[in-house]
C-alpha positions, 0 to 999 in steps of 0.5 A: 303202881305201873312203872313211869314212862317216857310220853310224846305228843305229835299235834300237842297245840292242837285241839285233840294234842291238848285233849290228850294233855287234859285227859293224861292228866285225869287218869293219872297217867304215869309220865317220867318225861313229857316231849311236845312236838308241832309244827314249825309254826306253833313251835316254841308255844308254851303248854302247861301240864300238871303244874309245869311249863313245857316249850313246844318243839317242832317235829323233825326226823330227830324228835325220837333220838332219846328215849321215849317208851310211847309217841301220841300222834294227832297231826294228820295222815301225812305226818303220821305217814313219815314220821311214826315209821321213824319213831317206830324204828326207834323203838317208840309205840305210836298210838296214831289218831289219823286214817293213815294206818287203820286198814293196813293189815299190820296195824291193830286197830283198837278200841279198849273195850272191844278189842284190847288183845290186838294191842299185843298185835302191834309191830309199833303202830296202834291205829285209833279209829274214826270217831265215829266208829269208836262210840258204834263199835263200843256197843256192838262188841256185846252184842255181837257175842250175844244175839250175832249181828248179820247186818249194820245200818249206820246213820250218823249226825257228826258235829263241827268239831269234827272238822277241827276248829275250822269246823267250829268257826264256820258254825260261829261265824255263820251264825252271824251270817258270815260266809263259810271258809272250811265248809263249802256250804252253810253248816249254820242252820244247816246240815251237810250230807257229806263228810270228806271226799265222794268215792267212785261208789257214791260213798263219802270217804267217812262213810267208808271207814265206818263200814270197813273199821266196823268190820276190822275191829270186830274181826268180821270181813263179811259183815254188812255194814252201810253208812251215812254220815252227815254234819250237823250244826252241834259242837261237840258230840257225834250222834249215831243211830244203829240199826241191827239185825241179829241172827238170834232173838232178843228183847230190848229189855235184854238188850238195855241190860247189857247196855247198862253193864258194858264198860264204857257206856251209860244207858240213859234210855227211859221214853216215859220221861223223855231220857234218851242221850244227847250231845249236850250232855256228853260234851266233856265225857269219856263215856258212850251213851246209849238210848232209844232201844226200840225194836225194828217192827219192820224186820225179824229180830231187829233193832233202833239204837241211838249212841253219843260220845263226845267225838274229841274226848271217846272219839280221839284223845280218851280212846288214845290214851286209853290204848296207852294205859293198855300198853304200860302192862306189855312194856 
């Protein structure tokens, strides 16, 4: 039985803070203490875990004078940026959700299942990667080793929730014919070429983190990778279709093979009765899902994939709490 640990939580009222609480919960993750931490806004809400009420506290510069062994941060790039230094200062490993620390070349950035030694790497941060990132790379990993990936294509259907609960009230409320507020045109009935800021490249920032965290995780600086990432009308559960070329040959049978015995992924991936993944299904669940494998007629040793992972479970708090459970063998 691992040793018990002490456990904050940065974003706890939010929608991935209470993911985290939910999936600690099924993994029987071994918590002494508990700490909640917000806003001076949701400050003083109740949360229950595991039978017991706990007062959410507001996160100041002294929230880490007491000890606690690991700190979850889902609060934004801005928060994570001053405070986990001070909870890292403190002897706390923060396991952060937001794109603040994901490029900085002294952060690990970590998906368990393909990367899990770079936890020992870290010098108080861990980075969780975008989510959409996480579910693609799952598979990549095996891949890689297996047939050697020489070049990503990356298209990506993301669903509302993505953008919190103002992504999922713009989807409700334009269902009703109501105009929308976090979105700055219709999600309802729509689709959005643009997830986050344009870049100077044409490239939206989303776009740019997948092909940039895609290359970091897998150790590969070179590696061509594109994107294009769009939001479409679904609430939960990003959709990704991966196009690869390896330098090797393969067979799709080969292929699904690995796919059916990599951790972390179900192959659901039968055309004759119309299985293949969607997001309705992996709404809920922690793993990725894998179908669709077809090869690319259009190019040597190519090859269509289509990956869905429910984005606030495998592409926030599950992965996070995973990386979690990693460090309570290096405490």
């Amino acid at each position: 039985m691992k040793k018990k640990v002490n456990v904050g939580i940065v974003g706890a009222t939010g929608m991935v803070g209470r993911t985290f609480l939910k999936v600690l919960a099924e993994k029987d993750f071994p918590i002494d203490q508990l700490y909640l931490f917000s806003s001076a806004r949701s400050a003083g809400s109740e949360v229950e875990y595991r039978g017991n009420t706990y007062i959410v506290e507001e996160l100041t510069e002294e929230s880490f004078d007491r000890p606690m062994d690991i700190a979850l941060f889902s609060a934004g790039g801005d928060i994570s940026e001053k405070f986990a230094p001070i909870a890292a200062a403190k002897g706390v490993v923060v396991v952060d959700n937001s794109s603040q620390w994901r490029m900085d070349p002294d952060v690990p950035l970590v998906v368990p299942e393909v990367n899990p030694e770079d936890v020992k790497k870290h010098k108080g941060i861990i980075a969780n990667p975008n989510c959409s990132t996480i579910q693609s790379v799952v598979p990549l990993r095996v891949l890689d080793d297996t047939f050697g990936i020489k070049r990503i294509i990356y298209n990506t259907y993301q669903a509302v929730s993505g953008s919190g609960v103002g992504g999922i009230r713009d989807l409700e409320d334009g269902m009703e014919g109501k105009a929308p507020q976090k979105y700055n045109y219709p999600i309802a009935y729509n689709i959005l070429p643009q997830i986050d800021v344009f870049m100077e490249n044409g490239y939206t920032k989303e776009e740019m983190k997948m092909i940039e965290e895609t290359q970091k995780i897998l150790g590969r600086p070179e590696l061509k990778v594109t994107a294009t990432t769009v939001r479409v009308p679904v609430r939960y559960g990003h959709c990704v279709s991966i196009n690869l070329e390896f330098e090797k040959p393969f067979t799709v049978e080969a292929i699904q093979e690995l796919m059916a015995q990599t951790e972390g992924i179900i192959l659901v991936d039968d055309p004759s009765k119309e299985l293949y993944p969607m997001p309705i299904d992996a709404e809920g669940t922690n793993e990725v899902y894998m179908g669709r494998i077809r090869r690319d007629f259009s190019q040597d040793n190519g090859v269509n994939m289509w990956c869905v992972a429910d984005n606030i479970r495998k592409g926030a708090a599950t992965n996070t709490v995973q990386i979690a459970e990693l460090l309570l063998d290096i405490l």
